[in-house]
C-alpha positions as CSV (number, residue, x, y, z in Angstrom):
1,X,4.4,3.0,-8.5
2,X,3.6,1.7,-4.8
3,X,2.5,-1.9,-5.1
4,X,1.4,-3.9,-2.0
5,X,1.5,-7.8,-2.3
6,X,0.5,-9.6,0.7
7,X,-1.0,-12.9,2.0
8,X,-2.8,-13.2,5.5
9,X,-3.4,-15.6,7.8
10,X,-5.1,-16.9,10.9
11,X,-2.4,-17.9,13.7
12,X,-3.2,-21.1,15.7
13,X,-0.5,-21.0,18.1
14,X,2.1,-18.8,20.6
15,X,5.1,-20.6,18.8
16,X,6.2,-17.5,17.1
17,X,6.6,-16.1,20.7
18,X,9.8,-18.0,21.3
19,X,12.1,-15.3,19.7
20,X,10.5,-12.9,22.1
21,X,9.7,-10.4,19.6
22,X,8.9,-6.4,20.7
23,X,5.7,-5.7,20.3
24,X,4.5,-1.9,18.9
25,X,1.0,-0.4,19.8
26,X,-0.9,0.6,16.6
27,X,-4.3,2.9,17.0
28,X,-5.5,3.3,13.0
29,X,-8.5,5.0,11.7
30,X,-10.3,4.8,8.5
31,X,-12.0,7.6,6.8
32,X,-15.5,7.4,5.4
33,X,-15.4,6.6,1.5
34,X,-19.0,6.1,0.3
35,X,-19.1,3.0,-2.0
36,X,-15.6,3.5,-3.6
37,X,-12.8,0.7,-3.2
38,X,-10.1,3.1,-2.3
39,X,-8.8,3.4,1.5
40,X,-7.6,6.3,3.2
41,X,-5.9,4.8,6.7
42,X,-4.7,7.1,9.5
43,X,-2.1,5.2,11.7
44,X,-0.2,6.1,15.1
45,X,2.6,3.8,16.2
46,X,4.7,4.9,18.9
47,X,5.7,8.8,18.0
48,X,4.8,8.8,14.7
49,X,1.4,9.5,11.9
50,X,1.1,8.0,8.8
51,X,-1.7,8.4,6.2
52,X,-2.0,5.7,3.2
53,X,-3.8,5.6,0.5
54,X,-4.9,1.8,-1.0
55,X,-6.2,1.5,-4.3
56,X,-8.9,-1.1,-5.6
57,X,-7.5,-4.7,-5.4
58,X,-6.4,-6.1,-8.9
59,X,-7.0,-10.0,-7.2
60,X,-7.3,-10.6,-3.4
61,X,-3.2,-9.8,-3.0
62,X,-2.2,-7.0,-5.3
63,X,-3.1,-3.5,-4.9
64,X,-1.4,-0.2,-4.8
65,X,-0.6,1.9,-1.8
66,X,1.0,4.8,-0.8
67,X,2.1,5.7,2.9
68,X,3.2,9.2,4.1
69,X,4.1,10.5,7.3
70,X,2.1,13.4,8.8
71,X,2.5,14.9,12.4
72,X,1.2,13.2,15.1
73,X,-0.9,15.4,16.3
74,X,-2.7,15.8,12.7
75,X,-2.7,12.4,12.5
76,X,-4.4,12.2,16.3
77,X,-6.9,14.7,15.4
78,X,-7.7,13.4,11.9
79,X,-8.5,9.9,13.9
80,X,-10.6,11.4,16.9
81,X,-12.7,13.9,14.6
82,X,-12.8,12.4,11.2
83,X,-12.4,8.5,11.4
84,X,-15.2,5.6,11.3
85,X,-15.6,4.1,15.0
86,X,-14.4,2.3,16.6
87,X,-10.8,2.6,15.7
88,X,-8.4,-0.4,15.3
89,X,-5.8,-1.4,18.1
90,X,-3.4,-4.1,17.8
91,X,0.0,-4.8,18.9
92,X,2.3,-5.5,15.8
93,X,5.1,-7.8,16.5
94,X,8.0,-8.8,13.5
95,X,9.1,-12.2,13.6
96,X,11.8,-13.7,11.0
97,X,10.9,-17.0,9.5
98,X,13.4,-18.1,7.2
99,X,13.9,-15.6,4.9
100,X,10.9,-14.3,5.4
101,X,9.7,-11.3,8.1
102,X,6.5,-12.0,9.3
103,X,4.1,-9.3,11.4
104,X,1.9,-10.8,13.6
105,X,-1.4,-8.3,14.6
106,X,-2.5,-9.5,17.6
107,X,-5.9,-7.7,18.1
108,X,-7.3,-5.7,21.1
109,X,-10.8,-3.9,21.9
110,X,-13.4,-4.8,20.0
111,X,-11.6,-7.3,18.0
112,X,-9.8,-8.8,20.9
113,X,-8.9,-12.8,20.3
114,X,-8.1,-12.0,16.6
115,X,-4.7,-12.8,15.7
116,X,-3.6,-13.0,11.6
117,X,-0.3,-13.1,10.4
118,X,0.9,-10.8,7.3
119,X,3.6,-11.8,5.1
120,X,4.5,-9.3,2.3
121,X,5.4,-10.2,-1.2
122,X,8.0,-9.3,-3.8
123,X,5.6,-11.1,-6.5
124,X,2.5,-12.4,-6.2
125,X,3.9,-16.4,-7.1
126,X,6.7,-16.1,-4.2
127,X,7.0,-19.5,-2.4
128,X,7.5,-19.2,0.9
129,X,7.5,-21.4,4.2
130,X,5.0,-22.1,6.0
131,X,5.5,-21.9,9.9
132,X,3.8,-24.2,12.3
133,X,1.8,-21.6,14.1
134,X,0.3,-20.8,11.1
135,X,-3.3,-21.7,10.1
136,X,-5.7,-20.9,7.5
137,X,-5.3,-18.1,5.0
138,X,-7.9,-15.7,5.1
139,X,-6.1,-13.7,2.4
140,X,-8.9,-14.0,0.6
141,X,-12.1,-13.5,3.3
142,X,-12.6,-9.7,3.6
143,X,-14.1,-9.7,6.9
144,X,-10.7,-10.4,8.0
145,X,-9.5,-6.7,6.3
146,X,-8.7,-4.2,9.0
147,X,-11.2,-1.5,7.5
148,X,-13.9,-4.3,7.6
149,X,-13.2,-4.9,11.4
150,X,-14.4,-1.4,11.8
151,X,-17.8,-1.9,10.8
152,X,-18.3,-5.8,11.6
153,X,-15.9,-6.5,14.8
154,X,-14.8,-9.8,15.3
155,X,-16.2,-9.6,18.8
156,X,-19.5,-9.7,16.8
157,X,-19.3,-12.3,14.5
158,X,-20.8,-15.0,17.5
């Protein structure tokens, strides 16, 4: 079984700039689902597709999820023809913190000046260290959730 723990976060400064970290384009789409809790994400990053599947979340940090890698050119028409507008771009940068990998989303288009911090979790009591460009966790806000940024851009929010 696929399980994804995470925690996210707002980021208040460029201090986890100073390892110069590479930075990878990600387009994503999500596909209409009615009223149901499960997600079905299309991502491109770099040369490659990737479908996943997210099931309900069990508490704000805990849900399943399972990713698979399609072509890229399924995965560019499933996005163009088939995915809620608009679609999600961010640059995704991987910054170590102690033990601990970080990925930074730092947000473009219509949800340009939003910029969260992911961290992902063996278990969901994992203590970890807090960085100093790190702000308030917004784990628990869904209008910080990628497929909610579709819908309600942060652009928007005033």
């Amino acid at each position: 079984m696929a399980v994804e723990i995470e925690r996210r976060f707002l980021v208040v400064s460029d201090g986890w700039k100073k390892e110069n970290p590479q930075g990878h384009l990600y387009r994503q789409g999500y596909l209409p689902n009615g009223a149901s809790s499960v997600i079905a994400r299309v991502r491109i990053c770099d040369d490659k597709g990737w479908l996943t599947i997210k099931g309900p979340r069990k508490n704000s940090r805990t849900r399943r999820e399972y990713e698979y890698e399609i072509p890229l050119n399924d995965a560019a028409e499933i996005m163009d023809e088939l995915c809620r507008k608009p679609l999600i771009e961010k640059i995704r940068y991987r910054v170590n913190n102690d033990a601990a990998v970080w990925e930074i989303d730092v947000f473009l288009g219509e949800n340009q000046g939003l910029v969260i911090a992911e961290i992902e979790l063996h278990d969901e009591n994992d203590v970890f260290s807090r960085p100093p460009w790190l702000g308030e966790e917004v784990t628990h806000d869904p209008r910080y959730l990628n497929v909610n940024l579709v819908n309600h851009s942060f652009c928007r929010w005033g």
